[in-house]
Each structure stands twice: as C-alpha cells, then as structure tokens.
C-alpha positions in Angstrom: 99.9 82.9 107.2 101.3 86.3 107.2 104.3 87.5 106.7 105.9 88.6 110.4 108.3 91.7 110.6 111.8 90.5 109.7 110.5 87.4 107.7 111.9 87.2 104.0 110.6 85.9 101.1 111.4 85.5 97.6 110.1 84.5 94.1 111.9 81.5 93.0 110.8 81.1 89.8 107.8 79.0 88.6 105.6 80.1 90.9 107.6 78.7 94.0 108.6 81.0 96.6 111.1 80.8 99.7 110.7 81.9 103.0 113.1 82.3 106.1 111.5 82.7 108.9 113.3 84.8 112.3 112.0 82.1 114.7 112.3 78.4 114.9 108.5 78.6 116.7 107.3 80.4 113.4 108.8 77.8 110.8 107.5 74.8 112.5 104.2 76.4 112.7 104.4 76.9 108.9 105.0 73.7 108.5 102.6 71.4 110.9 99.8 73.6 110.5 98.0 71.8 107.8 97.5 73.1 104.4 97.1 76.6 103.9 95.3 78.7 101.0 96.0 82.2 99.9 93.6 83.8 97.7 91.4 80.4 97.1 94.9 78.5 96.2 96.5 76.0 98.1 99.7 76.7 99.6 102.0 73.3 99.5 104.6 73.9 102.4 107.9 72.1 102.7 111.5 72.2 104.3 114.2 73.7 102.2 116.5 70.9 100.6 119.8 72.0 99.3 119.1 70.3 96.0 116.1 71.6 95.0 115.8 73.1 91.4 112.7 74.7 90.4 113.2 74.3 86.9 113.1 70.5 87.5 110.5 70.2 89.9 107.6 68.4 89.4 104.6 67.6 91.8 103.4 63.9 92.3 101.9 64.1 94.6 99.4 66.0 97.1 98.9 65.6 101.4 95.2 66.9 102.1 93.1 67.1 104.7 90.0 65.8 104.1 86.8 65.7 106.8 83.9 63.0 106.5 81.0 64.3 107.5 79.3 61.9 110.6 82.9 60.9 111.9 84.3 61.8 114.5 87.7 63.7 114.5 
C-alpha cells in the first residue's frame, strides 16, 4: 500500500515499522485487506498495542491466504 500525503511512518527497530495513518477509512483498509507484499516480502499488518516491545517480539505464528485451485471462492 502506499504511503498517502500526511501518513507517518517509522523504523522501529528490527525490521518492524509503525504507521499512523490521517484517516480511520485508510487504517482499516490496511488492516482487512489481506496480506500485503512489498518488494516479494510479506508485509504482516496489525493494530498498535501499548505493550509491544520489539526487542521481545517474536512471531508464532502466520494468517495467509491460500487459494485451491478447482474450488470455488
């Protein structure tokens, strides 16, 4: 997704990043959107929570999206 005039981001530290977004329409977007790549990566998108260290954080566990070919969707 790009970056909209007046969003901000910023590098968190271990390769996590925030973003504030100007409009409510714009972060839910982010969010419900499904998962998102940049440059061939995937992007793993998720509300802020007040706690959250990124020293400390490790990932568990990943949501995809997966399509089976021959079913319908």
């Amino acid at each position: 997704m790009a970056t909209h005039r007046g969003d901000e981001d910023h590098d968190m530290d271990k390769e996590f990043y925030m973003v504030r977004f100007n409009t409510h329409k714009d972060y839910q977007r982010a969010l419900i959107e499904g998962p998102s790549t940049v440059m061939g990566h995937y992007l793993l998108v998720q509300p802020w929570n007040l706690h959250f260290n990124p020293c400390e954080e490790n990932l568990s566990k990943v949501a995809a999206w997966i399509r089976l070919l021959g079913l319908p969707f």
